[in-house]
N, C-alpha and C positions, 0 to 999 in steps of 0.2 A: 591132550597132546597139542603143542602148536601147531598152526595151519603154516606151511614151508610158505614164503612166498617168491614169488616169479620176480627174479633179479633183472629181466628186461624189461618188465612191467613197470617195476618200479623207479627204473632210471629214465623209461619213455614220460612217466608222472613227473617226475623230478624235473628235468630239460621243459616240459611245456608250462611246469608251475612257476618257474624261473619268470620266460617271458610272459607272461600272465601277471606276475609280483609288478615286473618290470612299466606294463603296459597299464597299471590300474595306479601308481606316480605319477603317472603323465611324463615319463622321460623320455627322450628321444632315442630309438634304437640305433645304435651305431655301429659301426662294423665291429665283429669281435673273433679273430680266430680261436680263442679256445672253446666259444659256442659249436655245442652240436649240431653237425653240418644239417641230420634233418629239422633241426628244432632250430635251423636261422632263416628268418624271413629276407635278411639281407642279403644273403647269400643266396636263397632258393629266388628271388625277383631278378637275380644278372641276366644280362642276356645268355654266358653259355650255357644259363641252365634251365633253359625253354625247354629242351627237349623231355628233362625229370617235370616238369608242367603239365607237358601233354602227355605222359604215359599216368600223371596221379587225375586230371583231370579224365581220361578212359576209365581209370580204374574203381575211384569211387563211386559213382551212378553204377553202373556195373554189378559193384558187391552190395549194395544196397538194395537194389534191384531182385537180385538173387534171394537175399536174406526173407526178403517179401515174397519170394515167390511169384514173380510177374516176370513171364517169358514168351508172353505174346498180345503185342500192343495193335492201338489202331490209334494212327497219328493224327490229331486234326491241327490245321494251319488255318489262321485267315488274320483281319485286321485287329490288331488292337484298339484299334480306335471306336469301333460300333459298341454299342451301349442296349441296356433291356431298355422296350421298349416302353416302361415305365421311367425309367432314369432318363431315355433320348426326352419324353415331355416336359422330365421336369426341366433338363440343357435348354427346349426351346423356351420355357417357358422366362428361364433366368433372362436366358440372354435376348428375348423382347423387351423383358423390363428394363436390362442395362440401356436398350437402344442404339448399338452401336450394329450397324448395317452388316459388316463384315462379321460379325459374333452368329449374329443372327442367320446369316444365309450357311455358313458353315453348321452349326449346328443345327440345322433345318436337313441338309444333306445327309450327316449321319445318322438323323432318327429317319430318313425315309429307308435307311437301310437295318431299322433294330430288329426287324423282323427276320435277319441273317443270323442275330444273336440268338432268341428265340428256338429258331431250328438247330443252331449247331446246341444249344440246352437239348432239345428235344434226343437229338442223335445222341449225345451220351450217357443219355439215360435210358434207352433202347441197347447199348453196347453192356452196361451194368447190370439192369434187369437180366439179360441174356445172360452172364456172368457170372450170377446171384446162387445157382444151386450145381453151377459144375465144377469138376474136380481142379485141381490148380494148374495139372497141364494141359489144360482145354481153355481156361478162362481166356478172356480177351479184355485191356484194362485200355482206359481212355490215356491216350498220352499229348501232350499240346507243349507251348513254348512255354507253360505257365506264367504269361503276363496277365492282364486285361482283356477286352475286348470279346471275342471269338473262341480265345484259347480258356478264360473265365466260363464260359458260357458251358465249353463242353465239359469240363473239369466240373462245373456244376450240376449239368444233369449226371452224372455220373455220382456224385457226392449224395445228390437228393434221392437216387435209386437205390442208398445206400454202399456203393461201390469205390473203390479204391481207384485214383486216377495220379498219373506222374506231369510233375511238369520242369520242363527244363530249361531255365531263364537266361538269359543272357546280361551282361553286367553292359549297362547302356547309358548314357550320359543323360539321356532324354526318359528311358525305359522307367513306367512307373514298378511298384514295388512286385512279388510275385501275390495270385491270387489267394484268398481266405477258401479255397476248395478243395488243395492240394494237400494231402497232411505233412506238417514239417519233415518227419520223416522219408519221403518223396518228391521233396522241390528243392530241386540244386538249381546250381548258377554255375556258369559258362563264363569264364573268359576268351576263350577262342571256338569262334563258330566252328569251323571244320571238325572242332571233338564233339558240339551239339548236334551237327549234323549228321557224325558219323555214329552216337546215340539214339537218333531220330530212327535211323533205318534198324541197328542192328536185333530188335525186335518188333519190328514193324509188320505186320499182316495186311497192312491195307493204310492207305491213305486218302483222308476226305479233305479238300483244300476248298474252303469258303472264300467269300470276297476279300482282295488288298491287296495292298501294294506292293511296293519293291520289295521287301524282306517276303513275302508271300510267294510271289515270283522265282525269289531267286531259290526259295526250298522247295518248288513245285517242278524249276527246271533241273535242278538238281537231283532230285528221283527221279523225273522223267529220264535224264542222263543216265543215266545209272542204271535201270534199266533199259533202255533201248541197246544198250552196250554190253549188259546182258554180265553187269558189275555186279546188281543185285539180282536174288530172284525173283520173277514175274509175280507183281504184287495189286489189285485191285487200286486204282487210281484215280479219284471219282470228284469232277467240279462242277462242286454245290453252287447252284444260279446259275443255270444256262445264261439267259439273259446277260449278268455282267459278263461270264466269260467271252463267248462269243462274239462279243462288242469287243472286247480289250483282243481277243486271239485268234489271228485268221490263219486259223492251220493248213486252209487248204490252199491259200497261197505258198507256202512255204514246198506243196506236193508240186505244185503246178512248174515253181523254179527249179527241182530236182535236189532240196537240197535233205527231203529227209525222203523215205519213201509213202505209200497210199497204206501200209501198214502199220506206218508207225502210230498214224489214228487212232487204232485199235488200241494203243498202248493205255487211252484214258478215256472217261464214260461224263457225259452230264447228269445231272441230275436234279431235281427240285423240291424234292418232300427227303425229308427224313427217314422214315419207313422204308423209302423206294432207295435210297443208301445204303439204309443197313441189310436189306432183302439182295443188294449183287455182291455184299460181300458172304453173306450168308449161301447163295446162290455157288460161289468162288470155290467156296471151302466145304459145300454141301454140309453144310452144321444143319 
């Protein structure tokens, strides 16, 4: 007996093989109303149709997520820019030879900090091991920006402990490609922050924020927001390097002018070893 087939199925195949024909010509796509409204890139890039954007850019990472089995993540943030401390010798090494003064002292700066890269390796593969023999609504998976740097790092110890880890990139002009840690199946790309960030949190357990900058920042005051507000639920919030933070953030000025309260403190923890991370989130959750 023939196998019936699925008349939706095959018309979703049909519309996406169209522009797929269309796109491997090299032709230039041009407006077409009798193309199928979900099956035109023209159409789905206008501006009044941002909003079908952000409800498909929610929705995939989302069912993908599910499909996997991953419903409770521990987010790590920090620089893209820090390198293993194998790769930071080889940058200094290049860029002495090049001889250009300014090469040199920048990449001298970021190997003094590979040893950030390091620990956040170390941290997610403390979160994987952990992860390694419990049931799938207990696990706990590494989740990062999936770039370089920090978010490479945890995404790897995670990989190396044998463990599943999400990364969730943002499409950046500057931003290199996403890392070799993540399996393709679990490394999407973002065109609008506000959907990465609001993926960030919506299985988040805990948050460990390493050294960086601005993009670092602004995802560290962003949960801190959020929770002080009492948007999200009270979730372990833990910045890895005392030392940098503490130089970059003077919190207790901010008590002293009234503008947050002597509790609000409490909202985030430092911390400097790996171990001593994963042991308050463990501590948290009493796992």
């Amino acid at each position: 007996m023939e196998q019936k087939q699925d008349l939706s199925v095959s018309r979703l195949a049909n519309a996406w093989a169209a522009l797929q024909a269309h796109a491997s010509e090299g032709n230039p796509l041009e407006a077409d109303a009798s193309r199928l409204a979900f099956a035109d890139p023209e159409f789905l890039l206008r501006r009044e149709t941002r909003g079908i954007r952000f409800q498909l850019e929610l929705l995939k990472p989302d069912l993908e997520q599910q499909a996997h089995g991953i419903e409770n993540t521990v987010v790590v943030f920090g620089s893209a820019r820090f390198r293993s401390e194998e790769d930071s010798a080889l940058m200094v090494a290049e860029a002495e030879a090049g001889g250009d003064p300014e090469v040199i002292d920048r990449a001298k700066k970021l190997a003094r900090n590979a040893h950030y890269y390091e620990s956040a390796r170390a941290f997610g593969k403390l979160v994987a091991q952990y992860s390694s023999d419990k049931p799938p609504e207990t696990k706990l998976f590494i989740c990062t920006g999936g770039g370089p740097g920090i978010m490479q790092a945890a995404n790897r110890g995670a990989h190396e402990a044998g463990g599943l880890s999400v990364g969730l990139a943002i499409v950046l002009p500057m931003e290199e490609a996403a890392n070799p840690y993540v399996p393709p199946e679990l490394s999407f790309k973002f065109h609008y922050f506000a959907l990465r960030k609001m993926h960030f949190m919506m299985r988040a357990k805990a948050l460990v924020v390493f050294p960086g900058g601005f993009g670092t920042l602004d995802e560290l005051f962003e949960v801190i927001t959020l929770v002080q507000t009492r948007k999200a639920k009270p979730v372990p919030i833990i910045l890895f390097g005392s030392s940098y933070w503490k130089r970059l953030l003077n919190t207790e000025m901010l008590v002293e002018e009234g503008v947050i309260s002597a509790n609000d403190l409490k909202l985030f923890q430092y911390v400097d070893d790996p171990q001593v991370a994963w042991d308050l989130i463990k501590d948290f959750y009493r796992l």
